[in-house]
C-alpha positions in Angstrom: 126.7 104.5 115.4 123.8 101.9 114.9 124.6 98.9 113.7 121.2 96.2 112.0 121.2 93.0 112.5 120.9 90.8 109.5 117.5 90.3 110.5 116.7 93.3 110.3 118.1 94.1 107.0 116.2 90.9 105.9 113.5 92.4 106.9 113.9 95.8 105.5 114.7 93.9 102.1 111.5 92.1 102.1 109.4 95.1 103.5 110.3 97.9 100.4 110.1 94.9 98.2 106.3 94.6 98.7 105.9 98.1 98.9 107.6 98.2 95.4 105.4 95.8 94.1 102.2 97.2 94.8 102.9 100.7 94.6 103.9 99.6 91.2 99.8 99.3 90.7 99.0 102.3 92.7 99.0 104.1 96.1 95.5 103.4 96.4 96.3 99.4 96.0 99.1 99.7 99.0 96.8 101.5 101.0 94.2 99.0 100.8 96.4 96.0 101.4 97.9 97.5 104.0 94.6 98.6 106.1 93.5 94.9 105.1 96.6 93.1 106.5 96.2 95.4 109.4 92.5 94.5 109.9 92.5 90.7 110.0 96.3 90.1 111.6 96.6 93.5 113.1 100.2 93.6 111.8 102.5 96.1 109.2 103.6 95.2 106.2 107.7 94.6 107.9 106.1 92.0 110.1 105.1 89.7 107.0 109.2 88.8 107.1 107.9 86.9 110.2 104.7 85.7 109.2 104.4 85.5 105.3 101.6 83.6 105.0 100.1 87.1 106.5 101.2 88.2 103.0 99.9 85.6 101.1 96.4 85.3 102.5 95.5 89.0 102.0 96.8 88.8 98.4 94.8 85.8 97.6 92.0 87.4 99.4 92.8 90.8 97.3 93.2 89.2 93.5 92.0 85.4 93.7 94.4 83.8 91.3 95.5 86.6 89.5 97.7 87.1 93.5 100.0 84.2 91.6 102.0 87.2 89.4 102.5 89.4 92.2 104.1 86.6 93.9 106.2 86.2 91.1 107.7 89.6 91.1 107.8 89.4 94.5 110.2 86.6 94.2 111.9 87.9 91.1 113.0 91.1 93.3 114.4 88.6 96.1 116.2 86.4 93.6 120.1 87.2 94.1 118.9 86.6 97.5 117.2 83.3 97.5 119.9 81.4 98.3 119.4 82.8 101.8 118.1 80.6 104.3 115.5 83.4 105.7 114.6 85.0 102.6 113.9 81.4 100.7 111.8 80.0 103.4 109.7 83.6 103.1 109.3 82.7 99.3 108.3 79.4 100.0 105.2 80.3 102.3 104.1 83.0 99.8 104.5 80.3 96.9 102.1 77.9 98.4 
């Protein structure tokens, strides 16, 4: 039997949230920020638990300002979860 760390259920968590959130705009949309966080940190979408500001920086480079309200349901999804120290400091990098 395999047992997950709670990192890596953190991690899990945060990756389908993203994946939610933009495949909630389209496959084409995931598709593109995925290649795009792949081409300038050379990284997967699960390794933005360690490194949000991976996350944040190709949003803002995908949508300008407009990257503000994916952010928000980004952090709506992880609310009952906030209180958690890993999962609030992820919202707090993608917030700034």
């Amino acid at each position: 039997m395999l047992d997950s760390t709670d990192e890596q259920i953190k991690k899990a968590l945060i990756t389908i949230t993203i994946e939610k959130i933009l495949l909630e705009m389209g496959k084409p949309v995931l598709d593109k920020f995925t290649k795009k966080l792949y081409t300038n940190y050379n990284c997967y979408i699960p390794d933005c638990f360690d490194h949000p500001e991976y996350l944040s920086q190709v949003l803002k480079e995908m949508y300008g300002n407009s990257s503000k309200t994916l952010v928000s349901e980004i952090m709506a999804d992880l609310e009952e979860f906030s209180e958690q120290k890993p999962i609030a400091n992820f919202i707090k990098v993608i917030c700034n």
